[in-house]
C-alpha positions as CSV (number, residue, x, y, z in Angstrom):
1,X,0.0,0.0,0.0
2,X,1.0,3.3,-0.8
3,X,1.8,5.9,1.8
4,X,-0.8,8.3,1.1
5,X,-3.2,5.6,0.8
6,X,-1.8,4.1,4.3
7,X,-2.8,7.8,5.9
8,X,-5.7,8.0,4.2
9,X,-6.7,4.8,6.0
10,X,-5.7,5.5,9.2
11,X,-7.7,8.5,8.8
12,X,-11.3,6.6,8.3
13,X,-10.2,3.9,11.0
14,X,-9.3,7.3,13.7
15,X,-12.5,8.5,12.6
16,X,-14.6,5.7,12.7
17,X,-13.1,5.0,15.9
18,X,-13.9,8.4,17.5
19,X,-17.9,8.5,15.8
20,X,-18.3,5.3,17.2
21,X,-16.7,6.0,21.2
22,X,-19.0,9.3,20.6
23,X,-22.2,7.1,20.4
24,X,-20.8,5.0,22.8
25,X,-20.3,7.9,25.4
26,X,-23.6,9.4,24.0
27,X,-22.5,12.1,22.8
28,X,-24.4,11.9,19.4
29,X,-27.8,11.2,19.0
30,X,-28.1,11.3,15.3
31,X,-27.4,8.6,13.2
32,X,-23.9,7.9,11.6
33,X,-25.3,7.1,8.1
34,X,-24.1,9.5,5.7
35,X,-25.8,7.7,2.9
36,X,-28.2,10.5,1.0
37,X,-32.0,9.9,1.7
38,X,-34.5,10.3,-0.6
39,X,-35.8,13.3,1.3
40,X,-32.2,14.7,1.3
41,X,-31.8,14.4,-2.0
42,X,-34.6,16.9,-2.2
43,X,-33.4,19.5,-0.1
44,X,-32.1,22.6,-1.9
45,X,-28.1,23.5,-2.9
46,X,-26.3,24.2,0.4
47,X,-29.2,22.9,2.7
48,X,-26.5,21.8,5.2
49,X,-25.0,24.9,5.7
50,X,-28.7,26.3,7.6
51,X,-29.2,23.2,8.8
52,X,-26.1,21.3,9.8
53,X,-26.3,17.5,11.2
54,X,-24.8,18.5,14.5
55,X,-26.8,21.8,14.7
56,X,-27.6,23.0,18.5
57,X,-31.3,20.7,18.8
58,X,-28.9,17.7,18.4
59,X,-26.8,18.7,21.4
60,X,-28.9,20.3,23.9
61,X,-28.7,17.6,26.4
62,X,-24.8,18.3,26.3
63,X,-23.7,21.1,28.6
64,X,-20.7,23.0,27.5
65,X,-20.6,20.9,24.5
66,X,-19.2,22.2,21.1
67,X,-16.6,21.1,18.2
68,X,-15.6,25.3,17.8
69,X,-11.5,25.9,18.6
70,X,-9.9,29.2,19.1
71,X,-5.8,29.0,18.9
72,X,-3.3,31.8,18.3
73,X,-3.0,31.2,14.8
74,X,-6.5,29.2,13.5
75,X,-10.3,29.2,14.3
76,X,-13.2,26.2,14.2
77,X,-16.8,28.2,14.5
78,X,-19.4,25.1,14.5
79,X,-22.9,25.6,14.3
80,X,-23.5,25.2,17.7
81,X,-21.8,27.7,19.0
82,X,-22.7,30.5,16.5
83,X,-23.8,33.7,18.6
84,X,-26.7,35.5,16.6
85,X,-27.6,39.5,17.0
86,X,-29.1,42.0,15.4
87,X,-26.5,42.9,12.8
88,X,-25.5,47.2,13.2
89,X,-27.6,49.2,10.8
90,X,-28.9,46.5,9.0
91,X,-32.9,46.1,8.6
92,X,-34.7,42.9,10.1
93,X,-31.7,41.0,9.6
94,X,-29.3,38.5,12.2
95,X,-25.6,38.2,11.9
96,X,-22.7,35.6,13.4
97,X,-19.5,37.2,13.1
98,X,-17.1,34.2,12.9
99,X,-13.9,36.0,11.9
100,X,-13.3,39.3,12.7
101,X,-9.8,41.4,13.5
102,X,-10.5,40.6,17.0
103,X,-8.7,37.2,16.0
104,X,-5.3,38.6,14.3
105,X,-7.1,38.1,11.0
106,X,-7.4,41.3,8.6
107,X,-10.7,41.0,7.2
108,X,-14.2,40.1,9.2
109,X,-16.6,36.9,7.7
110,X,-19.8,36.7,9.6
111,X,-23.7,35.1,8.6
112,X,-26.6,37.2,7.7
113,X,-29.4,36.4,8.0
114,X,-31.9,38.4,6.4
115,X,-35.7,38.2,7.3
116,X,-38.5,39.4,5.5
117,X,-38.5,43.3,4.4
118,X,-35.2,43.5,5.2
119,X,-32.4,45.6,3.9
120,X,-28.6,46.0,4.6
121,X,-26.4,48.7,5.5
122,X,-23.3,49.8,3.7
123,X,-19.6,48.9,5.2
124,X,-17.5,51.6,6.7
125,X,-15.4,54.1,4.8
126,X,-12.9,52.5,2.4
127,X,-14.2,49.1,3.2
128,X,-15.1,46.3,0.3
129,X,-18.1,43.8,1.0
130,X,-18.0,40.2,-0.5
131,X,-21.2,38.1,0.0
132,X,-22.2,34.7,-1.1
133,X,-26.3,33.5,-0.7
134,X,-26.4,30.5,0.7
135,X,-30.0,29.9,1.6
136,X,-32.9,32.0,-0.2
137,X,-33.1,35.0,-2.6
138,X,-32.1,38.6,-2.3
139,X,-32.3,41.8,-4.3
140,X,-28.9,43.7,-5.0
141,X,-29.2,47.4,-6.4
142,X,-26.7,50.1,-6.9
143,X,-26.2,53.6,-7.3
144,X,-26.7,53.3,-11.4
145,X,-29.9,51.6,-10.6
146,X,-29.0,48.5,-12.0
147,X,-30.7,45.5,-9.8
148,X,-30.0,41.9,-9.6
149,X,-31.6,38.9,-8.5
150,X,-29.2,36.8,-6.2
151,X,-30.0,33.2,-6.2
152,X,-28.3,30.4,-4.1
153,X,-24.9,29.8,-5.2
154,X,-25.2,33.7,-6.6
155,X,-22.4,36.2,-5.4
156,X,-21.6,39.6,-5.4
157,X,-18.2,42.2,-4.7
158,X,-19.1,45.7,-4.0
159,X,-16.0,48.0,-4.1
160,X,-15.1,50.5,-1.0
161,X,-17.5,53.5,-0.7
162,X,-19.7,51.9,-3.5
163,X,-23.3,53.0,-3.0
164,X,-25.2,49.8,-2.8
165,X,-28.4,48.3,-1.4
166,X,-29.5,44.1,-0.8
167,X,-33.2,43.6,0.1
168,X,-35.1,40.6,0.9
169,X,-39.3,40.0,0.9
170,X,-38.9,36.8,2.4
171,X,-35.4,35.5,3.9
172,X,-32.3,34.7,2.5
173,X,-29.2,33.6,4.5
174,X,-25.2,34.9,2.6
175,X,-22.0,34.5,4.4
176,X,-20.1,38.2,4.0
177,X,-16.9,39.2,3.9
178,X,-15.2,42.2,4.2
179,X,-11.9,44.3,4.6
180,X,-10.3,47.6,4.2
181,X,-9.3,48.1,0.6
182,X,-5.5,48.6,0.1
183,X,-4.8,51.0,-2.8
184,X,-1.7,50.3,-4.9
185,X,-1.1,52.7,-7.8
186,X,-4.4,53.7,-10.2
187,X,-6.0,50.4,-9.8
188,X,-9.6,50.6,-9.2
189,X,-11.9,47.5,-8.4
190,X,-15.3,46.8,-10.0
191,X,-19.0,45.3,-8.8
192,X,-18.5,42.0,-9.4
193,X,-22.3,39.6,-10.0
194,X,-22.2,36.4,-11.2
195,X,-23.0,32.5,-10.1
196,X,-20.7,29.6,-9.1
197,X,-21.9,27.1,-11.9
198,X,-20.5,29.9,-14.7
199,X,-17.2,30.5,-13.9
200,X,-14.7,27.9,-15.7
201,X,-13.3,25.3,-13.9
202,X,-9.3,26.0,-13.4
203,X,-6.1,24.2,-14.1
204,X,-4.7,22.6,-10.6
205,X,-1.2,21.7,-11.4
206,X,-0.2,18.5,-9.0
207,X,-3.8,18.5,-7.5
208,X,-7.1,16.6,-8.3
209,X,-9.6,19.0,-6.9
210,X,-11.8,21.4,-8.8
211,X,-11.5,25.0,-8.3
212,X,-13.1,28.3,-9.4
213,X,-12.1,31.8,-9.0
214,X,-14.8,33.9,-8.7
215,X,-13.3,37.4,-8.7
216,X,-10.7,38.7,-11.4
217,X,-7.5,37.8,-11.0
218,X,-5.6,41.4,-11.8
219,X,-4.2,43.4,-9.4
220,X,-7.4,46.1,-9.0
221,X,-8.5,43.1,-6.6
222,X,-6.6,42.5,-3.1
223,X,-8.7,39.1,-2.3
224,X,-10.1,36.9,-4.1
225,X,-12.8,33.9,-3.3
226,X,-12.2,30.1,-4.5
227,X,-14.9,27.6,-5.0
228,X,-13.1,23.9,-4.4
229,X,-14.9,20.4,-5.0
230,X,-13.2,17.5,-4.0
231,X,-14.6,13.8,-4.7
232,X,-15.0,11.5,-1.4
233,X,-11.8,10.1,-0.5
234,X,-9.4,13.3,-2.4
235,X,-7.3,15.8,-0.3
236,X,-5.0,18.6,-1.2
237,X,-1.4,17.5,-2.2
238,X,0.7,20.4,-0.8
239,X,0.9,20.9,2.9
240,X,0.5,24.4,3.2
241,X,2.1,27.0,5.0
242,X,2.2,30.6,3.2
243,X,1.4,33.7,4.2
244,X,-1.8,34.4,2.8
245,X,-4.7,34.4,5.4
246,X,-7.7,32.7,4.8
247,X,-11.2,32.4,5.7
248,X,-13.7,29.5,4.9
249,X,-17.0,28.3,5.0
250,X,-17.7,24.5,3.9
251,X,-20.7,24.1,1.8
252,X,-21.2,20.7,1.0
253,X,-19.7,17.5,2.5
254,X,-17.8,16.5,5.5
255,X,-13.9,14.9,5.8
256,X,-10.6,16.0,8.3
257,X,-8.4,19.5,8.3
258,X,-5.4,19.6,9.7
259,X,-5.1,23.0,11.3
260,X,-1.9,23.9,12.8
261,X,-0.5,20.5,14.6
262,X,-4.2,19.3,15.5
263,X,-6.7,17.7,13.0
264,X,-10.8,18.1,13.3
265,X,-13.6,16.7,11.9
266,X,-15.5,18.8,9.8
267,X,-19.1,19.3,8.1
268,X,-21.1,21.5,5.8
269,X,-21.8,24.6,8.7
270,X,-18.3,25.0,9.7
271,X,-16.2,27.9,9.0
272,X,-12.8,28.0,9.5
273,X,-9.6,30.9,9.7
274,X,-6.1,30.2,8.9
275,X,-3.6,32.8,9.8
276,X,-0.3,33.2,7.9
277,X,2.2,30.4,8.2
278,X,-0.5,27.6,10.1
279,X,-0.1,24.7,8.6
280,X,-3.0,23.2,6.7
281,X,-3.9,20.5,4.8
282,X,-8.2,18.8,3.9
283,X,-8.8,15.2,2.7
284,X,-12.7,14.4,1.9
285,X,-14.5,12.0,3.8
286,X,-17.7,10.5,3.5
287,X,-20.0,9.6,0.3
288,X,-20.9,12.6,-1.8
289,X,-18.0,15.7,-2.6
290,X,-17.0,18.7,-0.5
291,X,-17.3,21.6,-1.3
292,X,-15.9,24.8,0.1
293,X,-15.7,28.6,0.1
294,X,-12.5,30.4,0.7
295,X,-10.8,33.7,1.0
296,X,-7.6,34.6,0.1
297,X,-6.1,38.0,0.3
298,X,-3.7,38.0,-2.8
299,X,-1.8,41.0,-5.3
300,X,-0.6,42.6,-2.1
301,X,3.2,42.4,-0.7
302,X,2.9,41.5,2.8
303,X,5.5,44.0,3.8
């Protein structure tokens, strides 16, 4: 046996170890078949994410319970312990900061979740909003008067000080990021609307997973936000430790990070930050692909 295939299978016999002393201990009281059901196969594109398997009514019987890790240089924020307020100057709408400078990170990634006639606020001076629907529909307009409909798996990247709007009838849940812009030269970013499914599918050099990019790549833009899918039983081949900070939110699937010198279980719900230099690594677990959102500041020195 290979040595990659050797970890590989020590990682299904640790985790099937752990699941099953869980149950054991009674410590999970849903059951351990990741197998799709006929009434999951119904439920819409990132389902999970708003309604994760280990969400808070599957723990409630567990006192100080929860998978979510704070260390000096990464983060686990698991459903269960997401902290929900009224989100500051927003309209009818609930937010779950899960990354914010507080950290050591330079950018904030929280939850909103809008409720019906709701409406958002704009970011502070000289700051750029990324945000990704998740759950529901919402109505982006700007200062030209353009509007667009933003479906699930729809995004949208508003430049600093641009005059925009996002409105919701009903409810809509988007996972947004944001940072302070950092100006090199004449470069000036753009709005930024478009969907996940039509962006092309990217050379990976040495890997097997899928990515898209779903910002441009020139040097107007000082992040940018991946989309990678990786088949049940894949991982990443480089161990990585860079400088780039990231932030991310897994949409679909379940499988291991490594995080630093520890390694967690993880499922569609969890968000996760990396700071510069933590090691980090994902291998997919389970029967149907991961899939997961992540930002990276790039076209910047560090200096």
């Amino acid at each position: 046996m290979s040595r990659p295939a050797a970890i590989l299978s020590l990682l299904f016999a640790l985790g099937s170890f752990t699941w099953a002393r869980a149950e054991e201990d009674g410590l999970c009281s849903v059951p351990l078949d990741f197998t799709s059901s006929d009434s999951e196969s119904q439920h819409p594109l990132y389902w999970k994410v708003t309604n994760p398997t280990l969400s808070p009514v599957h723990i409630q019987d567990l006192p100080g319970f929860t998978r979510s890790v704070y260390r000096r240089d990464h983060a686990l924020i698991t459903p269960e312990s997401q902290v929900f307020g009224p989100l500051p100057d927003w309209v009818n709408t609930l937010g779950a900061y899960l990354i914010t400078p507080a950290m050591g990170s330079h950018f904030s990634m929280y939850l909103a979740k809008m409720q019906a006639n709701s409406r958002s606020a704009l970011p502070p001076k000289d700051v750029e909003r990324f945000l990704f629907i998740v759950h529901g529909t919402a109505i982006l307009s700007n200062m030209s008067g353009n509007i667009h409909n933003l479906l699930v798996d729809s995004y949208a990247y508003l430049p600093p000080n641009y005059e925009h709007s996002l409105t919701c009838d009903k409810e809509a849940t988007l996972v947004v990021f944001e940072r302070r812009y950092i100006n090199i030269g004449d470069y000036l970013p753009e709005q930024v609307v478009g969907s996940t499914d039509k962006q092309p599918l990217l050379e990976t050099p040495g890997e097997v997973f899928e990515l898209r990019k779903l910002l441009p790549t020139s040097a107007s833009y000082d992040f940018n936000i991946h989309i990678m899918d990786f088949q049940p039983g894949e991982y990443l081949n480089v161990k990585e430790v860079h400088y780039n900070q990231h932030g991310l939110l897994l949409l679909e699937g379940q499988g291991i990070y490594r995080l630093g010198d520890s390694w967690y279980p993880v499922q569609a719900g969890d968000a996760i930050w990396m700071a510069p230099f933590a090691p980090q690594w994902y291998a997919a677990l389970g029967k149907t692909k991961s899939r997961y959102l992540l930002y990276k500041d790039v076209n910047r020195n560090p200096l």
